[in-house]
N, C-alpha and C positions, 0 to 999 in steps of 0.2 A: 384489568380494571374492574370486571364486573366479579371477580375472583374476591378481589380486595374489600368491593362494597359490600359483599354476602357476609364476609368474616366479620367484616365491623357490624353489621347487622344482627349477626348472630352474637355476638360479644356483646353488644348492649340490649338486646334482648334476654340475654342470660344473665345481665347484671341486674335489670326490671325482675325478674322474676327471682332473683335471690333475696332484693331488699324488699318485694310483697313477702317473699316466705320469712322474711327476717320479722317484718313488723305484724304480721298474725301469729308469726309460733313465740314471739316473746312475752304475752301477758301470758301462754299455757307452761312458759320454761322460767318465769319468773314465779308463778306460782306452784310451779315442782318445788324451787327452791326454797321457797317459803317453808311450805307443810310437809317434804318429803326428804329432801338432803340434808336441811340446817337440823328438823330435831333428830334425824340419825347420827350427824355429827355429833349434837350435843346431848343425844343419850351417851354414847361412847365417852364422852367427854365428861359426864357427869361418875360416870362408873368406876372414874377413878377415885372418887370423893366418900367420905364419910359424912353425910348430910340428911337430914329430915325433913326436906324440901319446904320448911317455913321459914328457917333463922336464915339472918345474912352468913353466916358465919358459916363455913366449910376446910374441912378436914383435907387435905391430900394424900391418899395413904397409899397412893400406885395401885399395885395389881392385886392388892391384898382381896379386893371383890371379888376377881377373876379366879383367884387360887381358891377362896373359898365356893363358890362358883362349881368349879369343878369338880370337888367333893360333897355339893351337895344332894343327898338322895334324892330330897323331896323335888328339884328339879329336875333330875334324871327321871323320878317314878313321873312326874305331869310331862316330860316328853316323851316316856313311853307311851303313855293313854293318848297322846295326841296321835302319837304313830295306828295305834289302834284306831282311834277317829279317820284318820286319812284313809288306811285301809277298805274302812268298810264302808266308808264314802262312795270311795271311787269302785268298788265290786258291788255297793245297791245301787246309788243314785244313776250312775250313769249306763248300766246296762237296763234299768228301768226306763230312763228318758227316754231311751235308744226303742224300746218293745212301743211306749205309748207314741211316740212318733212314726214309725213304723204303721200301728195301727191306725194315728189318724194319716199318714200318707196315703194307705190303702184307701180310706174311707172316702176321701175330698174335701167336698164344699157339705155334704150333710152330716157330718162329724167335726163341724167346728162347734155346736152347744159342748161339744167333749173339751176343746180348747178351754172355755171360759171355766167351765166348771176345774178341771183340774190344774188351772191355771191360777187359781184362786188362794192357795195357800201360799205359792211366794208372794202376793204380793201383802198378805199379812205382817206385819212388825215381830219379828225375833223375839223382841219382850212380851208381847199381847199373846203370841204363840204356849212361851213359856208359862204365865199364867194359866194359861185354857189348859195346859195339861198338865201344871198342878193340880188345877181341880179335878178332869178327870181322872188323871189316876190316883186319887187321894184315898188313902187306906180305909178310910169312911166316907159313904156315900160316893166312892170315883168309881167310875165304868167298868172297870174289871173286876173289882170288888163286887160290886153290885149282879154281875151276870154271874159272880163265882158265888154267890148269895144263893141267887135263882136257881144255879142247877143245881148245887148241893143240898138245897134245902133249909140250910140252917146258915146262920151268920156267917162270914168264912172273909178274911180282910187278907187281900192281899199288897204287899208292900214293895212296889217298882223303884222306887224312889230313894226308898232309905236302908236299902240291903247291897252290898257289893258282892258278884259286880254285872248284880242285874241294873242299876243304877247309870250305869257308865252304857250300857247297851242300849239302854230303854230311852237316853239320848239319843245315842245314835239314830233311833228308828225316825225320835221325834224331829231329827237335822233333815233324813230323809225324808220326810213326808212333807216340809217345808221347800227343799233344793228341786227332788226332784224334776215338778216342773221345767224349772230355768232350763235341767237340760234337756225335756224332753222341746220345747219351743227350738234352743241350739239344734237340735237332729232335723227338727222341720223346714228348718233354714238351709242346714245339711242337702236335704233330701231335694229342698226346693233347685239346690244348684246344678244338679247332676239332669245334663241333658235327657227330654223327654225320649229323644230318639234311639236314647241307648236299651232304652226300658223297650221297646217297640220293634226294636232290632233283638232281644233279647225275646222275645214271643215269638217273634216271626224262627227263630233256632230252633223254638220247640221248649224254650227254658219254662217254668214255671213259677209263681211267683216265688213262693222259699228261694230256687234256685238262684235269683235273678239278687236276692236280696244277699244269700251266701255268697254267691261268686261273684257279684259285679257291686252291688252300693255300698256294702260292708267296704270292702276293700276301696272305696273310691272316698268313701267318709273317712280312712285315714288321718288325716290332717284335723279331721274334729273330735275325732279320739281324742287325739292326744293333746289339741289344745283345752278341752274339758278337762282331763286327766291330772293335766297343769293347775288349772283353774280349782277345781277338787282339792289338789295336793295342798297349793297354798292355803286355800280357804280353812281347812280343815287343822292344821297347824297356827292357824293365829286365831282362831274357834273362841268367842267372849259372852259375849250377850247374852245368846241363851241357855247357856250350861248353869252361869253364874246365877238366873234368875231362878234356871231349877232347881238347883243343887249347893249353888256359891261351891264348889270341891267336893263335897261332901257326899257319903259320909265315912269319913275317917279317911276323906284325901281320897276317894277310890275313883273321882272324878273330876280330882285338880288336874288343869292344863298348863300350860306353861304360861300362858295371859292370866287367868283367873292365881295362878302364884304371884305372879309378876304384880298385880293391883292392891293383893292382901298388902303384900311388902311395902309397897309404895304409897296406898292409901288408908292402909289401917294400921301399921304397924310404923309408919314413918320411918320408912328406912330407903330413904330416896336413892339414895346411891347404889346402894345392893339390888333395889328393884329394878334399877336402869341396868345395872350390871345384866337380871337377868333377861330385860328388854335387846340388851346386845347380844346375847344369847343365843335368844328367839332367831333377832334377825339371820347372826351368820349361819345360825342351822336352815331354816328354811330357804335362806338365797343357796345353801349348797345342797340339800336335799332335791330344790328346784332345777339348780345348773346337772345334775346328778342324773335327774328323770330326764331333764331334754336330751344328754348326752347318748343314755342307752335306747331309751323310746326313740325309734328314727321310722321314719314312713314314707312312703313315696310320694312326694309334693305332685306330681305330673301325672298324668295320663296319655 
């Protein structure tokens, strides 16, 4: 009897707690579907179409986008440069996070003014970014120009910006020096998890700090590796705002990405259905490049 009463107990208790998780997780999976499933469906859906995304009127032309699509270069050259972006993403941004984390882990509580200051560029706007370093590096009067002025002596302009493919680099630097941060805060959170006692047991061995940070945190931060690594990958592949405001592609394409193609197509050249075409693209490369990293990046969850 008292066997019986448990089970119904536990049974409507299990029921209570499925219809609370039922009525909080449905405004967050009503609005996945909203902004996240329906326009992937209906980029897919549009990319069958010949349309300029104004007129009612639309064309259905099948896979005609897709075949063109796949011979197109200037989509394959902006997801090479993406590939390039991802790269050096993930080998500056996150082994840098990792050293100033590291650093202030060592430091504590009087190494957090280091927090705020260098915490200070992510929290700047992507656009506002790209602006500030227009101007500085502007072939006249920008910081590099100016310091290449100073020690040469005589006038001397250099041009980051509008020569390929220092252009496509000189992004890069300026993604890093915005991302960084994020991951170095991620490694601090990292570092905050990993018991105090293992560091303490770890001296008491004889280990030494380097030592303790090779053989024992490195290998325990595993699993923020590589969800950064993740995080990096995608990010770096769907790359918009601020390439576009420095560069818009340019010049001569040497710093189109597959987004910044994707919006000419779609927003300047009305060609809605080709730009969806290559917004579906984007997606299936990046969900398989992503499923791709998680499969081979594998790390030890436990301790």
């Amino acid at each position: 009897m008292d066997k019986s009463n448990n089970m119904g107990l536990a049974q409507a208790k299990a029921k209570s707690t499925a219809k609370a998780a039922t009525v909080f997780l449905l405004p967050a999976l009503l609005l996945i579907a909203i902004f996240i499933v329906y326009p992937v469906i209906d980029t897919f859906a549009i990319s069958g179409y010949k349309w300029n995304g104004i007129s009612a009127g639309r064309v259905f032309i099948g896979l005609d986008n897709w075949k063109a699509l796949l011979k197109d270069a200037m989509f394959w050259k902006s997801f090479q440069h993406n590939l390039i972006v991802m790269v050096f993403s993930i080998l500056i941004q996150i082994p840098l996070g990792m050293l100033l984390a590291t650093f202030l882990d060592a430091g504590g509580k009087k190494f957090n003014i280091f927090k705020v200051i260098w915490f200070l560029p992510y929290l700047m706007s992507s656009v506002a970014i790209a602006f500030l370093f227009n101007y500085a590096l502007a072939t006249n009067g920008g910081i590099i120009s100016s310091l290449a002025t100073l020690i040469n002596g005589k006038r001397t302009t250099i041009d980051l910006l509008g020569t390929a493919p220092n252009a496509l680099y000189t992004v890069i630097g300026v993604m890093a020096w915005q991302f960084t941060p994020f991951y170095m805060v991620y490694f601090i959170a990292g570092y905050g998890n990993i018991d105090t006692t293992i560091y303490e047991a770890a001296v008491i061995d004889g280990a030494t700090r380097g030592q303790y940070i090779r053989m024992i945190a490195i290998p325990l931060l595993g699993p923020i590796f590589k969800t950064a690594c993740t995080m990096s990958l995608i990010g770096s592949l769907k790359y918009f705002d601020m390439i576009w405001n420095m560069t818009q592609g340019g010049p001569s394409g040497s710093t189109e990405l597959m987004a910044t193609y994707m919006y000419k197509l779609s927003f300047q050249q009305f060609n809605m259905g080709y730009g969806s075409c290559v917004a579906a693209g984007m997606f299936i490369l990046i969900t398989a490049i992503a499923l791709l990293f998680n499969k081979v990046f594998k790390v030890k969850e436990e301790y």
